[in-house]
Every structure is written in C-alpha cells, then in structure tokens.
CHARMM-style PDB file with segment names, atoms N, HN, CA, C and O in Angstrom:
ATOM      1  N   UNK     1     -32.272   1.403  -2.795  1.00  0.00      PROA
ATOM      2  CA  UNK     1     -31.771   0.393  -1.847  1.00  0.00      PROA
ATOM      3  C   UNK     1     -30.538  -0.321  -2.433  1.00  0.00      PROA
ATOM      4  O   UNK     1     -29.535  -0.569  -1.763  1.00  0.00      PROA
ATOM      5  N   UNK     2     -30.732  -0.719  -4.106  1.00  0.00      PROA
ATOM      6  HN  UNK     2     -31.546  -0.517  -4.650  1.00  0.00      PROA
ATOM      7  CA  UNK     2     -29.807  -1.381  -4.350  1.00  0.00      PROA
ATOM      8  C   UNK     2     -28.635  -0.531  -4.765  1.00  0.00      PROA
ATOM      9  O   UNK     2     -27.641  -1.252  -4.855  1.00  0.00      PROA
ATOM     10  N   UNK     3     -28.403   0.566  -5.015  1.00  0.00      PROA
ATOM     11  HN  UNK     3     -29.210   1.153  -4.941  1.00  0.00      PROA
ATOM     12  CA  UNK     3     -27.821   1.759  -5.089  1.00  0.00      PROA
ATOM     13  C   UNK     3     -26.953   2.087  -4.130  1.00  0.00      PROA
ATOM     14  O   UNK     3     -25.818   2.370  -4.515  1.00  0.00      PROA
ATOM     15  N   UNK     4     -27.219   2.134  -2.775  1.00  0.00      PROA
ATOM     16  HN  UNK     4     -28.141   1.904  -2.462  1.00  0.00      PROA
ATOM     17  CA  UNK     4     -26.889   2.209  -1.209  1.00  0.00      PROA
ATOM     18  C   UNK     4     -26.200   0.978  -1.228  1.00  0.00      PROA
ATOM     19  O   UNK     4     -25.197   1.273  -0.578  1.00  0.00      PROA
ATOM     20  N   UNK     5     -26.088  -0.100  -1.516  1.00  0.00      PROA
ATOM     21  HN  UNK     5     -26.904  -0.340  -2.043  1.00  0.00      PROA
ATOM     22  CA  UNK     5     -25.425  -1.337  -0.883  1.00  0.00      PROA
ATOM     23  C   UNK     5     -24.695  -1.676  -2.176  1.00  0.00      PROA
ATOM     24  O   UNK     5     -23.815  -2.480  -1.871  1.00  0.00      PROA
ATOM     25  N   UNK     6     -24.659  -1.387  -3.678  1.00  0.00      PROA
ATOM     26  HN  UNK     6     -25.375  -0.733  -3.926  1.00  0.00      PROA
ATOM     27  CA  UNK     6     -23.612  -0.653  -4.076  1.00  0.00      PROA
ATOM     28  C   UNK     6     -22.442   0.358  -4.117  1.00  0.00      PROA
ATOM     29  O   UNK     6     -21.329   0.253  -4.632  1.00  0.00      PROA
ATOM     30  N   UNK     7     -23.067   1.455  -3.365  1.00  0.00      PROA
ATOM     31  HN  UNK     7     -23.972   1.540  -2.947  1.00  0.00      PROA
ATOM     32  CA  UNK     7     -21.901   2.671  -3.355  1.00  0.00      PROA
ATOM     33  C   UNK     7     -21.122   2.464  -1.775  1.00  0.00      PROA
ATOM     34  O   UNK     7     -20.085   2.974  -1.351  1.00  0.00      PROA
ATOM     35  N   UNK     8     -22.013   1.571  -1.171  1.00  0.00      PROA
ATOM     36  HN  UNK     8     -22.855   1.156  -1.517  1.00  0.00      PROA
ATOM     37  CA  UNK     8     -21.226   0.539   0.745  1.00  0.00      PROA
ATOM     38  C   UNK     8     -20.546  -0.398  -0.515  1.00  0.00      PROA
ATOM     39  O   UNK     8     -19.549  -0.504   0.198  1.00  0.00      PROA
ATOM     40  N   UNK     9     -20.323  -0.864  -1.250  1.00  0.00      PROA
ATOM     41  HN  UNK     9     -21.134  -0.778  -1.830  1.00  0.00      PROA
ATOM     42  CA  UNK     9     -19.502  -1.969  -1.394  1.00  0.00      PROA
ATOM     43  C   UNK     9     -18.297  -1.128  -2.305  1.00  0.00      PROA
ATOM     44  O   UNK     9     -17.117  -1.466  -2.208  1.00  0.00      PROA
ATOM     45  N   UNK    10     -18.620  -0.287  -2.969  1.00  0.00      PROA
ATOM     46  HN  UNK    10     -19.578  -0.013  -3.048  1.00  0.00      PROA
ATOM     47  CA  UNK    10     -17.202   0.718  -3.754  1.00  0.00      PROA
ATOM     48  C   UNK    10     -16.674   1.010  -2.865  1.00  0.00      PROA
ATOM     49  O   UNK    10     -15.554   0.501  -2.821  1.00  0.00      PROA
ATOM     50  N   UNK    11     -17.032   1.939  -1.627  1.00  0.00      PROA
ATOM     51  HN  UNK    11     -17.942   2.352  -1.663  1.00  0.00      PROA
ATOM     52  CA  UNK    11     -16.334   2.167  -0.983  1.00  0.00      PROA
ATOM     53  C   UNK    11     -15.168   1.654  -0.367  1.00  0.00      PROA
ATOM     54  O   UNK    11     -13.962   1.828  -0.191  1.00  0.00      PROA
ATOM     55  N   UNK    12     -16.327   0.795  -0.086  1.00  0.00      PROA
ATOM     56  HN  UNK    12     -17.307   0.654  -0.229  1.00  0.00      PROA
ATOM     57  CA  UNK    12     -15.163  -0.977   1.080  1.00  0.00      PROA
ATOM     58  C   UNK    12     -13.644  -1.120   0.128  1.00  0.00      PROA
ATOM     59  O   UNK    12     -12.432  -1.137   0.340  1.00  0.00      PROA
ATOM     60  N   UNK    13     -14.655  -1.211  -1.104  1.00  0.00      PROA
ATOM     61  HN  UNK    13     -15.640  -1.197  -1.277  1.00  0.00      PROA
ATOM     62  CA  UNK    13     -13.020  -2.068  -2.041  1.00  0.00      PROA
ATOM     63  C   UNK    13     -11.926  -0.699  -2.157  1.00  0.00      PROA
ATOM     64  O   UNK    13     -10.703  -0.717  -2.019  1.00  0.00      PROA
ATOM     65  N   UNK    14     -12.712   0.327  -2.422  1.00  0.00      PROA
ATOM     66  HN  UNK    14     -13.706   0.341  -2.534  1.00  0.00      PROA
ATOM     67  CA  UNK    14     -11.689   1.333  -2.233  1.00  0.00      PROA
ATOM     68  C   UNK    14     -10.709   1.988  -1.306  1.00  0.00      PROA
ATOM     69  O   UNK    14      -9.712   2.623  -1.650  1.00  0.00      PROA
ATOM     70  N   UNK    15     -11.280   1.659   0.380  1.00  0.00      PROA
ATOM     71  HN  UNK    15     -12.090   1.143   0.660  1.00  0.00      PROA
ATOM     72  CA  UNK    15     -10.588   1.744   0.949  1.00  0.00      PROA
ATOM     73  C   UNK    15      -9.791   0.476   1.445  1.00  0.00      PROA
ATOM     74  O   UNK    15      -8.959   0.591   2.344  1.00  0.00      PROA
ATOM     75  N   UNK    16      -9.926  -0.130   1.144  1.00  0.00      PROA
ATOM     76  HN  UNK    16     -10.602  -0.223   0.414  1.00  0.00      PROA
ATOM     77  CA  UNK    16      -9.054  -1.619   1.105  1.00  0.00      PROA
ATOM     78  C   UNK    16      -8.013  -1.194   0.220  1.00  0.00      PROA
ATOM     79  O   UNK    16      -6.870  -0.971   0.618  1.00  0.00      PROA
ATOM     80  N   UNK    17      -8.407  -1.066  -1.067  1.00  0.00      PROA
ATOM     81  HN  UNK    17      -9.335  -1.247  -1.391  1.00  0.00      PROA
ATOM     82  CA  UNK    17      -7.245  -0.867  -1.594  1.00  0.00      PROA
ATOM     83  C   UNK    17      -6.444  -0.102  -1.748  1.00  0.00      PROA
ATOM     84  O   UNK    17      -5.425  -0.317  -2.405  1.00  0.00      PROA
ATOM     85  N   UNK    18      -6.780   1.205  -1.051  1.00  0.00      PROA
ATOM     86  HN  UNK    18      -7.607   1.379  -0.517  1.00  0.00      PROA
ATOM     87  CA  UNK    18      -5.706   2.337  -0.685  1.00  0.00      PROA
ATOM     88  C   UNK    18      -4.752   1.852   0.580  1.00  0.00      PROA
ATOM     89  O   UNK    18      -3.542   2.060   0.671  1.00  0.00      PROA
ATOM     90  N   UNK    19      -5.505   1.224   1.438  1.00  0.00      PROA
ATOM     91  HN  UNK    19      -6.488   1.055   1.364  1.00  0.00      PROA
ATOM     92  CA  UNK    19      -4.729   0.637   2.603  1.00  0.00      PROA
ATOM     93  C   UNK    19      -3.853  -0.454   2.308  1.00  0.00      PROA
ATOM     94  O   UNK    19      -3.040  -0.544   3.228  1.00  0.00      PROA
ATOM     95  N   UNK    20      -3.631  -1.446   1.303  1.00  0.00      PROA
ATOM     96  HN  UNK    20      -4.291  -1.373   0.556  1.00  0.00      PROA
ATOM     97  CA  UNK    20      -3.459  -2.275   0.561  1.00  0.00      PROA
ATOM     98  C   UNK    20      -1.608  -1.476  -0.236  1.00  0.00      PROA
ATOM     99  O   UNK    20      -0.411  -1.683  -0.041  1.00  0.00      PROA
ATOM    100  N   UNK    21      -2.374  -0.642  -1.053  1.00  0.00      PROA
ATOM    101  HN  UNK    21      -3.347  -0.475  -1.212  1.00  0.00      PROA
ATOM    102  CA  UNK    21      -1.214  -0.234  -1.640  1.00  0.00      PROA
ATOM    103  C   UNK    21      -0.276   1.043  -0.883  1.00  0.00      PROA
ATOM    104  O   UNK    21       0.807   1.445  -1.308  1.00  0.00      PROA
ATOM    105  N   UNK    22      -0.957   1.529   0.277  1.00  0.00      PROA
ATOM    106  HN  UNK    22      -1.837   1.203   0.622  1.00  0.00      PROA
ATOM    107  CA  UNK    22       0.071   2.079   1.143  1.00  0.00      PROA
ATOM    108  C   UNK    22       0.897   1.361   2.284  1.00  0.00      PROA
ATOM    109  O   UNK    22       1.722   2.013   2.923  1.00  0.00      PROA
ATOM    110  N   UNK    23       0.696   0.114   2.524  1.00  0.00      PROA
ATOM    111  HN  UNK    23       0.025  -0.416   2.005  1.00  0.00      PROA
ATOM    112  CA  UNK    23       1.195  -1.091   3.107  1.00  0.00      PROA
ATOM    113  C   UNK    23       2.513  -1.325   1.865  1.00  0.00      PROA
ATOM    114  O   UNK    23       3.692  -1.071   2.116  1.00  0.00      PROA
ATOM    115  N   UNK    24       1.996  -1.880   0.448  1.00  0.00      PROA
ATOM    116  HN  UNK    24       1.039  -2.085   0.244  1.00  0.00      PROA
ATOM    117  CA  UNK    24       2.984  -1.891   0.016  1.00  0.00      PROA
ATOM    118  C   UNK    24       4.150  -1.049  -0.078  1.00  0.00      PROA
ATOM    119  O   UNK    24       5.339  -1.286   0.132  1.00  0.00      PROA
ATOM    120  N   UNK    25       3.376   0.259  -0.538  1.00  0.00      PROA
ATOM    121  HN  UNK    25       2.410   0.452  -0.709  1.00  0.00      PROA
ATOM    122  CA  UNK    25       4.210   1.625  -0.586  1.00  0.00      PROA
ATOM    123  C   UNK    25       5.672   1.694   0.250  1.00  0.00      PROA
ATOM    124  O   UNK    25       6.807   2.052  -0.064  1.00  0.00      PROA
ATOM    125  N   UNK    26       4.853   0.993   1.875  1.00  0.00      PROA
ATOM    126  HN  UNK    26       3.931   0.702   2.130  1.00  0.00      PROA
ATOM    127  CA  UNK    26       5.775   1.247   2.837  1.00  0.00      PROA
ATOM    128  C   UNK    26       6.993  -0.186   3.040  1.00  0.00      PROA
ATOM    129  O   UNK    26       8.024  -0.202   3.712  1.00  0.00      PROA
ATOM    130  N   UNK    27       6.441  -1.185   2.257  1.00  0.00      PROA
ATOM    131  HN  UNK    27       5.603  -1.171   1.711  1.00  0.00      PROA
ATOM    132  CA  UNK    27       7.226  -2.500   2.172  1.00  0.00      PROA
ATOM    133  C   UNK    27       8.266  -1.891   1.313  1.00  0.00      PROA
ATOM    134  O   UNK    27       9.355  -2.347   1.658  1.00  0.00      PROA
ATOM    135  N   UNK    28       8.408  -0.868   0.126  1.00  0.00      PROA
ATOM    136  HN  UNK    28       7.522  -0.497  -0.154  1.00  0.00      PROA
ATOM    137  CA  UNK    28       8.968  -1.110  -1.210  1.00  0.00      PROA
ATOM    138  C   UNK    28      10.269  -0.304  -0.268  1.00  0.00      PROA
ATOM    139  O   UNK    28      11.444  -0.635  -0.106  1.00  0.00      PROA
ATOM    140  N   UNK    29       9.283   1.179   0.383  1.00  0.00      PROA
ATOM    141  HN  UNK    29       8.329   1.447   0.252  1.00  0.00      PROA
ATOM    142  CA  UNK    29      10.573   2.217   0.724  1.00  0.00      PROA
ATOM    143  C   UNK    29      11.876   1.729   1.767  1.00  0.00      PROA
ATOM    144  O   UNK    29      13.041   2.125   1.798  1.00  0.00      PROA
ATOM    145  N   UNK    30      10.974   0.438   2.811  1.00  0.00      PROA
ATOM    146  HN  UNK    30      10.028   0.116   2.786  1.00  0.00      PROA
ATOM    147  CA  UNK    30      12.266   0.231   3.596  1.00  0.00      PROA
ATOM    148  C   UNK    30      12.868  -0.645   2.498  1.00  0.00      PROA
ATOM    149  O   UNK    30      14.035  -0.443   2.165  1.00  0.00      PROA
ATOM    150  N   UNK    31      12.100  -1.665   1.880  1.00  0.00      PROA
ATOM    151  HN  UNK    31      11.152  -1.829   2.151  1.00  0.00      PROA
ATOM    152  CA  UNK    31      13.240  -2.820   1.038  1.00  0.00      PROA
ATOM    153  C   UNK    31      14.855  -1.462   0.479  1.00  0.00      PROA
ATOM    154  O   UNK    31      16.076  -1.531   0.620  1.00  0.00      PROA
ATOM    155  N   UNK    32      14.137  -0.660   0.004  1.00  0.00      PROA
ATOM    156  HN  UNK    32      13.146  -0.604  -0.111  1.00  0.00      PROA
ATOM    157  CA  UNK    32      15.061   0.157  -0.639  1.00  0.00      PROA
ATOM    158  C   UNK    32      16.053   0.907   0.354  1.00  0.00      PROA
ATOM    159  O   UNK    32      17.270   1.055   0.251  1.00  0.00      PROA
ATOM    160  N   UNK    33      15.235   1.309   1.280  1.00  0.00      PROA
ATOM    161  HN  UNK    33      14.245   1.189   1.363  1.00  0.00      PROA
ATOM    162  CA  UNK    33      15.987   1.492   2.573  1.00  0.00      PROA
ATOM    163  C   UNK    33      17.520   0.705   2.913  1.00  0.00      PROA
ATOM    164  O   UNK    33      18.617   1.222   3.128  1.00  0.00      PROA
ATOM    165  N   UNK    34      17.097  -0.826   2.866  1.00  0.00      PROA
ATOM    166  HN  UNK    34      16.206  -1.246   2.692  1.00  0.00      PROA
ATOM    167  CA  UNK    34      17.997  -1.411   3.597  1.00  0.00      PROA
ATOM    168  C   UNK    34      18.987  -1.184   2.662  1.00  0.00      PROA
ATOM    169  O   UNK    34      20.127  -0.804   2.929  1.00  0.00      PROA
ATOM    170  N   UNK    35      18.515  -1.436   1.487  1.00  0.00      PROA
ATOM    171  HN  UNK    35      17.589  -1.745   1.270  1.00  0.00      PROA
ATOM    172  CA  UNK    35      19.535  -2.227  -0.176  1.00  0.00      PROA
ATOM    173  C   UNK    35      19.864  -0.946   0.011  1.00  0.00      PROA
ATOM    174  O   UNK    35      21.047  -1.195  -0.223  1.00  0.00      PROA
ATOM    175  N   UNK    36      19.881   0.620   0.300  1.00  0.00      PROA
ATOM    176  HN  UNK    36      18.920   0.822   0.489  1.00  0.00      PROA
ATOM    177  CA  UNK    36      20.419   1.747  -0.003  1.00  0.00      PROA
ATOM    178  C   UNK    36      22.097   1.629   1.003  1.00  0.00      PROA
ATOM    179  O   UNK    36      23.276   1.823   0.709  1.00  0.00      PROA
ATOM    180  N   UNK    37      21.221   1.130   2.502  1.00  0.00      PROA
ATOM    181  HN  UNK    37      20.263   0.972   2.741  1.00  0.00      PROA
ATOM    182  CA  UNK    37      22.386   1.144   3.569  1.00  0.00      PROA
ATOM    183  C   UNK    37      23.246   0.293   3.593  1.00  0.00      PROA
ATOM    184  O   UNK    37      24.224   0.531   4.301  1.00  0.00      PROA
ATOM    185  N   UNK    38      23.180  -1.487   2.553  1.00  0.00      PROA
ATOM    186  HN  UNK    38      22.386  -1.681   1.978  1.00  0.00      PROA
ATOM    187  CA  UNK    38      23.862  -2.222   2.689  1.00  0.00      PROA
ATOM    188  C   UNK    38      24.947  -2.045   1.369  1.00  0.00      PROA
ATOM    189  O   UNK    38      26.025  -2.636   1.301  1.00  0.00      PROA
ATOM    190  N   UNK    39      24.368  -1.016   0.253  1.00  0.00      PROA
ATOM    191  HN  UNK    39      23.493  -0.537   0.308  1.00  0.00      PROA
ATOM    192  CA  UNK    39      25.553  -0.763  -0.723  1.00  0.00      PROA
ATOM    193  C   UNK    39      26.373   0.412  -0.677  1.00  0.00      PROA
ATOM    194  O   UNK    39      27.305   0.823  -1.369  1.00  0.00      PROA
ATOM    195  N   UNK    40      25.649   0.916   0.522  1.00  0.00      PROA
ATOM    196  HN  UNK    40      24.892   0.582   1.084  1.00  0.00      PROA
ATOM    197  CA  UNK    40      26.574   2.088   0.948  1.00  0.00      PROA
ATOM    198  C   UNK    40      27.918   1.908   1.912  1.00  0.00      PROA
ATOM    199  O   UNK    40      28.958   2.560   1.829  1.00  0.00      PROA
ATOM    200  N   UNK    41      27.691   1.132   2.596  1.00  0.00      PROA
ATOM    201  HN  UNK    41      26.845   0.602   2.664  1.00  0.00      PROA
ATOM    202  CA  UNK    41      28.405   0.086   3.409  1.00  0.00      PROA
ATOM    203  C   UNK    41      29.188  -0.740   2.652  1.00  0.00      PROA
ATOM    204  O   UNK    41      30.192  -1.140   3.241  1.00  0.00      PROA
ATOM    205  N   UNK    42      29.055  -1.081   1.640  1.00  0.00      PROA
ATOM    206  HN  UNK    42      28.239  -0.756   1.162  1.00  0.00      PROA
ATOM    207  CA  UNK    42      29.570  -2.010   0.901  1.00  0.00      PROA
ATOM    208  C   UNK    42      31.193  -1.142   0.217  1.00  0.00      PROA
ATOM    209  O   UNK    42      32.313  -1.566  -0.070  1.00  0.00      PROA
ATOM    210  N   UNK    43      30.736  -0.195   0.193  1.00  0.00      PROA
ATOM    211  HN  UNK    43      29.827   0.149   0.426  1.00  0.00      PROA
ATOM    212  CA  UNK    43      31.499   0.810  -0.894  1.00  0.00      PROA
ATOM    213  C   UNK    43      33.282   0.785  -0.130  1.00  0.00      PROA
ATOM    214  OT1 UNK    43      34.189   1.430  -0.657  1.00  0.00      PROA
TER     215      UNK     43
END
C-alpha cells in the first residue's frame, strides 16, 4: 500500500518535472530566437 502511494508520488514529481523543464527548454530557444534575429538585424 505504502509502496503504491510512493511510486503515485515519483511519478507525479517526475512528470512535473519533465513538463517543467520542457517549458523552460522552450523559454531558453525563443529568448535565443529573438537575441539571434535582433543581432542579425543589427549587423
């Protein structure tokens, strides 16, 4: 029982935190995105 509501709570945090760091993932690529198009522009 306590086994079961252990391997429900790994899970949880694990998929939190894949969702978590592919949110960031996708914050980092546009930041870089923009900073790519605004020094290209710049040139």
């Amino acid at each position: 029982e306590i086994e079961q509501i252990f391997n429900a709570l790994i899970s949880l945090i694990i998929n939190n935190l894949t969702k978590q760091i592919s949110e960031l993932f996708q914050l980092l690529i546009r930041i870089t995105y923009k900073f790519y198009i605004v020094s290209w522009r710049a040139r």
